[in-house]
C-alpha positions as CSV (number, residue, x, y, z in Angstrom):
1,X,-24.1,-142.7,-86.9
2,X,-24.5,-142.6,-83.0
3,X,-27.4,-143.2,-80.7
4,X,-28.5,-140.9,-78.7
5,X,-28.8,-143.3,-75.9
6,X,-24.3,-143.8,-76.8
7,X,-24.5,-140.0,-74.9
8,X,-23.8,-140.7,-71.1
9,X,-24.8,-136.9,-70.7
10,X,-28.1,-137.0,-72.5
11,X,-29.2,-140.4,-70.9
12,X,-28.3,-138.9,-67.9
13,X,-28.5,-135.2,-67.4
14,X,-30.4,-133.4,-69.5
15,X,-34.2,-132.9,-69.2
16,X,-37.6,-131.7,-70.5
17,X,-40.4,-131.0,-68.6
18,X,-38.4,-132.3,-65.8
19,X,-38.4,-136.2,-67.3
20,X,-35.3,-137.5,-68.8
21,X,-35.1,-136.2,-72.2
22,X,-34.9,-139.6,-73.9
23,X,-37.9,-140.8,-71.4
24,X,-40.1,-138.6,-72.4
25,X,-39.7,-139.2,-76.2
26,X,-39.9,-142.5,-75.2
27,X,-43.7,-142.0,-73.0
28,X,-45.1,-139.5,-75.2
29,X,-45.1,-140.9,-79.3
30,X,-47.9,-138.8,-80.2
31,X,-46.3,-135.5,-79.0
32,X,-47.1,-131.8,-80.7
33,X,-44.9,-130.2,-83.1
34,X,-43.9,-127.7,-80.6
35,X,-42.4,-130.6,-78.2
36,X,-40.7,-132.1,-81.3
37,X,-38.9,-128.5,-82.3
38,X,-38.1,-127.9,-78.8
39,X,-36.2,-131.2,-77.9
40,X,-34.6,-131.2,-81.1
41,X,-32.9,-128.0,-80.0
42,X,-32.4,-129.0,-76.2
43,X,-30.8,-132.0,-77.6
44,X,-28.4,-130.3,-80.0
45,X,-27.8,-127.4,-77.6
46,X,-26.6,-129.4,-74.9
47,X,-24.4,-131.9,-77.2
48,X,-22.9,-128.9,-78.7
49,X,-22.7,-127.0,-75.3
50,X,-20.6,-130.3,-73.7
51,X,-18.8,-130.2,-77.3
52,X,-20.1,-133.6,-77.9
53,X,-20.9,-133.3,-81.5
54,X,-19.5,-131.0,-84.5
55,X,-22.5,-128.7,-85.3
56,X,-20.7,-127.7,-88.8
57,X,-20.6,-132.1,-89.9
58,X,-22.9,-133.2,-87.6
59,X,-27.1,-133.3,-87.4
60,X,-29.9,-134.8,-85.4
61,X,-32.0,-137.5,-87.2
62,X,-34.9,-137.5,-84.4
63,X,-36.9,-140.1,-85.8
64,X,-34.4,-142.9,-85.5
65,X,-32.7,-141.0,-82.4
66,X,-29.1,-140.8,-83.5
67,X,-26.9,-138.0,-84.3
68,X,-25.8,-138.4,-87.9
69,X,-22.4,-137.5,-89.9
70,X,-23.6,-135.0,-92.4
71,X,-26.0,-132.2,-92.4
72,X,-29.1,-133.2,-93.8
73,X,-31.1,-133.5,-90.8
74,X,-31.9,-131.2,-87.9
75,X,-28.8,-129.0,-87.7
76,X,-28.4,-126.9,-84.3
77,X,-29.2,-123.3,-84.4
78,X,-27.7,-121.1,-81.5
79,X,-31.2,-119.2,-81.8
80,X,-34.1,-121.2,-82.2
81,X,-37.5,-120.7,-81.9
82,X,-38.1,-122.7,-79.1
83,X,-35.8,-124.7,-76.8
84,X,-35.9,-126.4,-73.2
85,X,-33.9,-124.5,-70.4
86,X,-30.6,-124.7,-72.1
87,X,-27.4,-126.4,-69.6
88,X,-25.5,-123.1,-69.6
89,X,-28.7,-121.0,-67.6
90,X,-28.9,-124.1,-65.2
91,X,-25.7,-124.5,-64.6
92,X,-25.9,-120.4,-63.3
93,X,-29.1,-120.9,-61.7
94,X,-27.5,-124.1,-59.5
95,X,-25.5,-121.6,-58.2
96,X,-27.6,-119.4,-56.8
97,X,-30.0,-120.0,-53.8
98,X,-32.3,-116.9,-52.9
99,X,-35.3,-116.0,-50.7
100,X,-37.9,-115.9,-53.4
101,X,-36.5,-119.7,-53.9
102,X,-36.7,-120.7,-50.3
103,X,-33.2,-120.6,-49.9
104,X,-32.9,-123.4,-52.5
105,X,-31.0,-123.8,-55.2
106,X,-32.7,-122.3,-58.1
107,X,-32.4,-125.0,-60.2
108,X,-34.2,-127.3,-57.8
109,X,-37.0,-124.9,-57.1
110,X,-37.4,-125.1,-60.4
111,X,-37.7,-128.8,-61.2
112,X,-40.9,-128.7,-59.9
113,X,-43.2,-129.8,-62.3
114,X,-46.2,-128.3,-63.9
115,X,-49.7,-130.0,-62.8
116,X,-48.3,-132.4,-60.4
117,X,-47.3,-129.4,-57.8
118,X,-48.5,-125.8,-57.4
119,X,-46.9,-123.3,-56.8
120,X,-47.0,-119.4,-58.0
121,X,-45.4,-118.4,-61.5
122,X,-43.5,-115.0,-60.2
123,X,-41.3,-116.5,-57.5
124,X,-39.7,-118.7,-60.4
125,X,-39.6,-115.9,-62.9
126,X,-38.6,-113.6,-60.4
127,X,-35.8,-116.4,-59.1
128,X,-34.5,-117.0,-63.1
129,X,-33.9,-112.4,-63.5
130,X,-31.4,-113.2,-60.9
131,X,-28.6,-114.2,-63.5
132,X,-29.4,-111.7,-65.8
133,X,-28.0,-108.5,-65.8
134,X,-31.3,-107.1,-66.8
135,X,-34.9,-108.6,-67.2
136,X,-38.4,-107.5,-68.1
137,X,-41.4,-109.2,-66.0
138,X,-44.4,-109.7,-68.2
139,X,-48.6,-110.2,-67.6
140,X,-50.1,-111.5,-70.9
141,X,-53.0,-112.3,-72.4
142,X,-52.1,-114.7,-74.8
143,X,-52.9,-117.9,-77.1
144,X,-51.9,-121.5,-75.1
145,X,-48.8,-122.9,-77.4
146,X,-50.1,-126.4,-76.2
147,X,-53.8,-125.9,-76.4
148,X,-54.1,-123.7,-78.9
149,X,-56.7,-121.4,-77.0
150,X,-57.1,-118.2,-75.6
151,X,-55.9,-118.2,-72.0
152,X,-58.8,-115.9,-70.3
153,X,-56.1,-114.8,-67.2
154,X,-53.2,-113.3,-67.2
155,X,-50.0,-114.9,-67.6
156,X,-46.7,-114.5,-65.9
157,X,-43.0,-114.3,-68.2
158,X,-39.7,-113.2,-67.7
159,X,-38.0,-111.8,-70.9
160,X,-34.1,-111.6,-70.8
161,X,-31.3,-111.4,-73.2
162,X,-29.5,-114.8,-74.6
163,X,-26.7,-114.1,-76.7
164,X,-28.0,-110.6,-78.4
165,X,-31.7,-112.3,-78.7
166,X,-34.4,-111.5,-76.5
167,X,-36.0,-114.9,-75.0
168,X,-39.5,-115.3,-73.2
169,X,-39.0,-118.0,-70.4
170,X,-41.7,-120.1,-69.7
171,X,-41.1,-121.6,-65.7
172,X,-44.2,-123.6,-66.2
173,X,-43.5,-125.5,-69.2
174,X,-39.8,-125.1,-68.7
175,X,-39.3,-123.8,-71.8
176,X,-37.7,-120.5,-73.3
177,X,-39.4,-118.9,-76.7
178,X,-37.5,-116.5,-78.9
179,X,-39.4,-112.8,-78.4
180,X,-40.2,-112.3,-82.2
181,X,-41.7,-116.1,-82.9
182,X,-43.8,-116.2,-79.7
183,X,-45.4,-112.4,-80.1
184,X,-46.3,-113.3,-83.3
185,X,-47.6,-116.4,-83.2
186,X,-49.1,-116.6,-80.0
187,X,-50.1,-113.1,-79.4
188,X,-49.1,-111.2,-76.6
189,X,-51.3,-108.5,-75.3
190,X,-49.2,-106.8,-72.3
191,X,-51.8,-106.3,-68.9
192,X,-48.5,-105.0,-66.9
193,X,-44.6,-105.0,-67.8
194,X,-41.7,-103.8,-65.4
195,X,-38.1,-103.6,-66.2
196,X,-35.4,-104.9,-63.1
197,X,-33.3,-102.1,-64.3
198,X,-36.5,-99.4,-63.6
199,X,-37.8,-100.5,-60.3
200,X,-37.7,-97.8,-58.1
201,X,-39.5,-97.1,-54.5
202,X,-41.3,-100.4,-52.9
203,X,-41.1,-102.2,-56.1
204,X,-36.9,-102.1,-55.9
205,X,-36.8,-102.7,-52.1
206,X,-39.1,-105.9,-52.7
207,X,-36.7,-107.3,-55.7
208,X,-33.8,-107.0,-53.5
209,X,-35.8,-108.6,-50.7
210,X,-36.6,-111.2,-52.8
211,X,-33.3,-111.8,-54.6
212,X,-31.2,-111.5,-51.7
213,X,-29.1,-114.4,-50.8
214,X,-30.1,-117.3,-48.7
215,X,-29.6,-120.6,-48.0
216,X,-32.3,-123.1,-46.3
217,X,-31.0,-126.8,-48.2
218,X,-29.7,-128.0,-44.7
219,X,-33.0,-127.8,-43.0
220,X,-34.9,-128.9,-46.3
221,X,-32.9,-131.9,-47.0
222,X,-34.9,-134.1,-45.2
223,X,-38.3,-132.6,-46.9
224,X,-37.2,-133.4,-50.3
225,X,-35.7,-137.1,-49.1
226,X,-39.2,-137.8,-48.2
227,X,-41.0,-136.6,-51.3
228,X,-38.7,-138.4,-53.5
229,X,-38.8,-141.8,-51.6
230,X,-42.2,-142.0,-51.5
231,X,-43.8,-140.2,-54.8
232,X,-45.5,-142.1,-57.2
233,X,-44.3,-139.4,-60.0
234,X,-40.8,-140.3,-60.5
235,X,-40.7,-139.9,-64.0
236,X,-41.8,-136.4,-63.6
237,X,-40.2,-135.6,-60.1
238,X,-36.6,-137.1,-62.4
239,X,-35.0,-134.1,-62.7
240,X,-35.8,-133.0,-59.4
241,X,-33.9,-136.0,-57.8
242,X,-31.0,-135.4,-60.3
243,X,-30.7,-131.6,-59.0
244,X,-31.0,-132.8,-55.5
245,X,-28.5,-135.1,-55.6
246,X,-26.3,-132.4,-57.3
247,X,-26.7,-130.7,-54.1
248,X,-25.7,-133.2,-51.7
249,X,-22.8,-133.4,-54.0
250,X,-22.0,-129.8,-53.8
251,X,-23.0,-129.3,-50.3
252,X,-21.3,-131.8,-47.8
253,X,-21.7,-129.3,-44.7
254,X,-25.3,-128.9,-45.3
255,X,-25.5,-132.6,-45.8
256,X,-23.9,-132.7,-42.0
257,X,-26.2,-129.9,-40.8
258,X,-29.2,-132.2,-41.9
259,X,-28.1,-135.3,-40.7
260,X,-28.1,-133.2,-37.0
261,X,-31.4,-131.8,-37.8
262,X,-32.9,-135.6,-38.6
263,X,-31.4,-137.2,-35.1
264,X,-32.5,-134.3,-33.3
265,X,-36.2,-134.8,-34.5
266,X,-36.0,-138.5,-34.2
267,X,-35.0,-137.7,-30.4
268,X,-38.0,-135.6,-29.5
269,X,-35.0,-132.4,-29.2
270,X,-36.4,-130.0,-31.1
């Protein structure tokens, strides 16, 4: 038997709903059975994704938090029905910086999290197709997995191909849902679909506006420094710190360039 707090990697770099993983367990006991599935998975996805664990001895006993030596508890599925954004996809996305995500990494713009800031559901959708060779954009009316009502507008997904299984994305609870499980138990009734792979006219010169390459973290450096020394939210804002300080890591020059940029508005030169 090992705790899942004995896993530097868990404690300290994987996420759901932009808390630590293990923190949120910890601050929300009375969680749905949707949270439970979908951290179960996260957690065995990414031990099995850093080869941490032996998915074919090895299983999750979530209620006493360790990962046991035998198979008689949750054992990892490389499909499941629901599952946080898995390592693999961020790793991707914290390679690519874009337009549509301010010329930010993608995984910071997306460790933004849901009810504590605003922001529009397409530019992160839009922002996640990018490491896809193909994706389909989705407007639905469907049923709220965590309030278990009717959502009376229409609701933004991006559907994209994980290992030979179609997954919905979900930017707002930072969750992905296998295709099959989520149409049929949540109901989706399509307002309006497009396909990348189809966009022609306007449409395709606006994706490839929107997709094209950029890169702003030098003069936004300073923006995030002073949201995350001063927010009262840090157990939600946790992953954003951890994918900002990935960046500094990763981008010494823009680390300089900011630096410049913060001494030239401290001296009244810009």
């Amino acid at each position: 038997m090992k705790s899942l707090y004995d896993f530097e990697f868990l404690v300290n770099e994987v996420f759901y709903k932009c808390w630590h993983i293990l923190d949120y367990i910890e601050k929300h006991p009375d969680m749905s059975e949707l949270d439970r599935c979908a951290i179960k998975a996260t957690i065995m996805d990414a031990l099995v994704y850093k080869k941490l664990i032996d998915p074919n001895r090895e299983s999750l006993d979530f209620d006493n938090l360790c990962i046991r030596d035998d198979l008689n508890h949750y054992t990892y599925c490389e499909h499941p029905d629901v599952c946080g954004i898995p390592i693999w996809m961020k790793e991707k996305l914290r390679e690519r910086s874009v337009v549509i995500s301010a010329g930010l990494p993608v995984t910071l713009f997306l460790a933004k999290p849901a009810g504590s800031v605003k922001y529009c559901l397409y530019d992160p959708n839009t922002a996640i197709s990018t490491i896809f060779p193909d994706a389909v954009f989705y407007d639905v009316f469907h049923i709220s997995p965590n309030r278990n009502v009717r959502i009376d507008n229409p609701r933004p997904f991006v559907e994209v191909d994980i290992g030979g299984e179609m997954y919905l994305v979900d930017s707002l609870s930072k969750r992905i849902y296998k295709s099959s499980f989520f149409k049929e138990r949540y109901g989706f009734e399509i307002v309006s679909m497009g396909k990348v792979s189809e966009l022609e006219g306007d449409n395709l010169k606006t994706y490839q506006k929107q997709t094209r390459p950029q890169d702003n973290l030098a003069t936004m450096i300073p923006f995030f420094e002073m949201i995350l020394n001063n927010s009262e939210l840090m157990s939600e804002l946790a992953e954003m710190k951890y994918e900002f300080e990935v960046c500094l890591r990763k981008n010494p020059e823009a680390v300089i360039e900011a630096d410049k940029f913060k001494k030239q508005i401290a001296t009244g030169c810009i």
